[in-house]
C-alpha positions in Angstrom: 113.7 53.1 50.3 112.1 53.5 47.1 110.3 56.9 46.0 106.4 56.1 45.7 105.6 58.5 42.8 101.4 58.3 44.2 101.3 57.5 47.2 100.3 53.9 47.1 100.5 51.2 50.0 104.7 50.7 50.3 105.8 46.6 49.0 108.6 47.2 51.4 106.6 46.6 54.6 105.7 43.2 56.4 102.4 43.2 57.8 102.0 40.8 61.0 99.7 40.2 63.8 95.6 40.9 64.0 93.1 42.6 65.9 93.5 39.7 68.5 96.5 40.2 70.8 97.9 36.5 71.0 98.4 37.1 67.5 100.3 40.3 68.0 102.8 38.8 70.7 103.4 35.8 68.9 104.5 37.9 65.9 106.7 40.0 68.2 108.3 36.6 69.1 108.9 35.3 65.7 111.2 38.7 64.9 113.1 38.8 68.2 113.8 35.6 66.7 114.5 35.5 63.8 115.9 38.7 63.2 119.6 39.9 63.9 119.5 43.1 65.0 116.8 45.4 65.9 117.7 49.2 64.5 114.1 50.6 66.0 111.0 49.7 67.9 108.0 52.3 68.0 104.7 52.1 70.2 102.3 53.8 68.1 99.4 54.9 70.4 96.0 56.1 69.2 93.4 56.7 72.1 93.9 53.6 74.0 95.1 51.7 71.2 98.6 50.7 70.2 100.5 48.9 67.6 104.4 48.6 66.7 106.9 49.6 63.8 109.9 47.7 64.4 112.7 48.0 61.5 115.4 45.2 62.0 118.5 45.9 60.0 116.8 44.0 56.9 112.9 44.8 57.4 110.6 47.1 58.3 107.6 45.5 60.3 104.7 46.5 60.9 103.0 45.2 64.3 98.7 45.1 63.8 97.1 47.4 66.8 96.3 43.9 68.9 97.3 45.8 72.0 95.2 48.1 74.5 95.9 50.2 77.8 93.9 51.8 80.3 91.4 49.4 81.6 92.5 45.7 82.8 92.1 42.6 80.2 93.9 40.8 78.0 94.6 43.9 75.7 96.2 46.0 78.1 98.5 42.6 79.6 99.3 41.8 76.1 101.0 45.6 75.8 102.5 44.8 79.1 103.9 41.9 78.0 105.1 42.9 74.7 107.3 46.1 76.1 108.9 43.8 78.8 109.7 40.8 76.3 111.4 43.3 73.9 113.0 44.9 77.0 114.3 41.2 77.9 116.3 41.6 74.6 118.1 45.1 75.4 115.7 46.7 72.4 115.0 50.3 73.5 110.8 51.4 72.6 110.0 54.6 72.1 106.1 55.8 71.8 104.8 58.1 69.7 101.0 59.6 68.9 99.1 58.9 65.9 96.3 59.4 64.2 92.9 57.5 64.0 93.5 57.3 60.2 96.7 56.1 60.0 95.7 53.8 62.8 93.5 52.9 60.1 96.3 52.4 57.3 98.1 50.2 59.6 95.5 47.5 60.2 94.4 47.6 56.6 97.9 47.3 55.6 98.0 50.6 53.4 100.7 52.4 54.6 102.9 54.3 51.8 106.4 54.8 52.4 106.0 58.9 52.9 104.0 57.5 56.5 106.4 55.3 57.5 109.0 58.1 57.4 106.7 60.8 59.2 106.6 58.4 62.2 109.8 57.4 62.2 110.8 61.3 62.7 107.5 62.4 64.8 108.8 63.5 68.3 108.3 60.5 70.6 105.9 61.3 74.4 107.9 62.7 77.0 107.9 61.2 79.7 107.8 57.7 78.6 104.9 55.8 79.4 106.4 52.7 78.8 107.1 51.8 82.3 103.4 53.0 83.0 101.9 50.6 80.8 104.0 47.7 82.1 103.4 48.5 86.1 99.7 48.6 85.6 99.5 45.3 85.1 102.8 43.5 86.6 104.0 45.9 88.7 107.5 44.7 87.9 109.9 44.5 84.6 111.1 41.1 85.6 108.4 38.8 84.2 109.3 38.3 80.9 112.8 37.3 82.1 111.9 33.9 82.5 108.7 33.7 79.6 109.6 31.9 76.9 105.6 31.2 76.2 106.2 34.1 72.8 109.1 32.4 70.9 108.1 30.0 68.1 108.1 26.5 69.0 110.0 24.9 66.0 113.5 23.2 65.5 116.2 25.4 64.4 116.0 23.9 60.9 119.1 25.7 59.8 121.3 24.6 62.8 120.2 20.8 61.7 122.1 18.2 60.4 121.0 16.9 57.1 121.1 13.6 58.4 118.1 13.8 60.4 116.1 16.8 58.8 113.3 14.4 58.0 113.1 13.5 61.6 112.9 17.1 62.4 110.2 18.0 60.4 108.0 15.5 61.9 109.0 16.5 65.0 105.9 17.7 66.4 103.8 15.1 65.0 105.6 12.5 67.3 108.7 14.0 69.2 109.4 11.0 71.0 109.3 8.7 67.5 111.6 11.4 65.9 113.9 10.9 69.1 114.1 7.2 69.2 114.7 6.7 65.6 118.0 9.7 65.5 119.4 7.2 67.7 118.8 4.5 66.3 120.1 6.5 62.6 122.8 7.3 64.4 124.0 3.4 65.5 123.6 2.5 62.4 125.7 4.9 60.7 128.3 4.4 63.4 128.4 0.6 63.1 128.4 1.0 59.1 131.9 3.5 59.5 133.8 1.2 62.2 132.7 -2.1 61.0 131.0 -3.1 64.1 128.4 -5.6 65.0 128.3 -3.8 68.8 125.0 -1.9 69.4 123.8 0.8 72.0 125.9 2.1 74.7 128.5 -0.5 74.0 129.6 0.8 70.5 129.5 4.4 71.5 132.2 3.2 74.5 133.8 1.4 71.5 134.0 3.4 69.0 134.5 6.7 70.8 136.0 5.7 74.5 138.2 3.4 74.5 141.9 3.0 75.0 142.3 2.0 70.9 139.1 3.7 69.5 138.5 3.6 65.9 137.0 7.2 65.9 138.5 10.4 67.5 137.1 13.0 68.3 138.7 16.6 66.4 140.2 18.7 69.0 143.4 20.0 69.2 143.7 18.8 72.9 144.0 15.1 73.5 142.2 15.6 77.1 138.9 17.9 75.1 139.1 15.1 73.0 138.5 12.1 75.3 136.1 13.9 77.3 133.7 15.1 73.7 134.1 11.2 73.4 131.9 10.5 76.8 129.5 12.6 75.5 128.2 9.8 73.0 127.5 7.1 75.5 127.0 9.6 78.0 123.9 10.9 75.7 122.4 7.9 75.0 122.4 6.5 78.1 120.5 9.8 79.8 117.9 9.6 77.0 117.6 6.8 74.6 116.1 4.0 76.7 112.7 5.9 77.7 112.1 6.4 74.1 112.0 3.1 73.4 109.4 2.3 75.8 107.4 5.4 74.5 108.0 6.4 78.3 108.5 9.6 78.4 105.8 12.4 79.1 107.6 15.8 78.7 106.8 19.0 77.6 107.6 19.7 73.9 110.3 22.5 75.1 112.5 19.7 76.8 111.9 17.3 74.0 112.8 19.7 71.7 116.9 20.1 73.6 117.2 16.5 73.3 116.4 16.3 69.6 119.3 18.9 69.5 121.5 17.3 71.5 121.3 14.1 69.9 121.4 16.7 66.3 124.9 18.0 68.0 126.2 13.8 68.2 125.8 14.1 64.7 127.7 16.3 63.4 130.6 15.4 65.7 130.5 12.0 64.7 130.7 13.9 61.3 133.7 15.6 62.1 135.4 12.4 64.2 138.9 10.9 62.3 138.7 7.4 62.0 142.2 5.7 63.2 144.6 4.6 60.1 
């Protein structure tokens, strides 16, 4: 960390979250992840208010005090739900006291790098409240287990194949167009390689299934093989008819695996080895 010769606000900290706590859990979400590896979370508690310092192995985050305890509301479930989603992920919170004035510094996003170091030595409350603060309002640690509702809702973009990217960032405006047309893409570019006027299931069974198949599947075991073959026709007949028909009323989660499914066809058509 660099030395701040007077004490000015530090360049090195990312500010996220705002007074409202949706806004605070949803930035919680976004670095569980998109970050690697958590090195520390802190609670910083003023009063009845609370905010976070979470340093990942890159960055150090700086949580906005969206978060309350003490009374019932949204504040005080928001806290709740905010220790047991970074619980969920094995990430070990500590709480500490702070001031109203740096309390202050933290929502006006003038910390200097000397504060950030004071907390991250200041001797953390004993006993932990932490499970406090969770039982007052859920009276278990086990909701978050099954919460997704804090993650961001977008497409791996890295994990895409180039292929389809332009499908994927449309995605939201119309998952079940982006859908329909990979598969579509995807016939095409597999009748164009094999020289086939087959279409639909057919030419996957073709080109992928059968006894002389012009396409094989890379794997080292002839049986792994075969059977990452039947997942081409196997795919497209699960999913690509009710997109056709604009059938299909599903929620955005579940439309979002089968754009990644139909993403994972791609790149092992990518890696198939067409039959000399």
């Amino acid at each position: 960390m660099l030395f701040n010769l007077f004490n000015q606000p530090s360049e090195e900290i990312q500010y996220l979250g705002t007074p409202y706590t949706q806004d605070c859990l949803d930035a919680i979400g976004i670095i569980l992840q998109t970050q690697i590896h958590i090195e520390k979370a802190l609670l910083l508690s003023c009063n009845q208010a609370h905010a976070y310092l979470i340093k990942s192995h890159r960055n150090t985050y700086i949580i906005r005090s969206g978060f309350r305890s003490g009374y019932p509301g949204e504040g005080p479930k928001g806290l709740a739900s905010s220790l047991q989603l970074l619980l969920k992920h094995n990430i070990a919170v500590d709480e500490i006291n702070i001031s109203e004035k740096l309390m202050k510094k933290i929502n006006h996003s003038s910390l200097p790098d000397t504060d950030i170091e004071i907390m991250l030595k200041t001797e953390v409350v004993r006993p932990t409240n932490i499970y406090e603060y969770i039982y007052e309002i859920y009276k278990t640690t086990e909701y978050q287990v099954t919460n997704d509702r804090y993650y961001p809702t977008e497409l791996p973009y890295h994990l895409i194949d180039s292929q389809i990217l332009d499908l994927a960032l449309k995605f939201n405006d119309d998952p079940n167009r982006s859908i329909f047309n990979a598969f579509i893409r995807l016939e095409n570019i597999v009748q164009n390689r094999i020289n086939s006027d087959k279409h639909s299931s057919a030419l996957f069974e073709y080109a992928f299934c059968s006894e002389n198949r012009p396409l094989i599947c890379k794997n080292e075991d002839k049986r792994a093989s075969q059977a990452t073959g039947r997942i081409f026709p196997n795919i497209y007949k699960a999913f690509r008819n009710e997109h056709a028909h604009n059938e299909v009323s599903k929620p955005l989660k579940t439309l979002m695996r089968e754009f990644l499914l139909i993403n994972e066809l791609y790149i092992l058509e990518s890696e198939a080895i067409q039959r000399s």
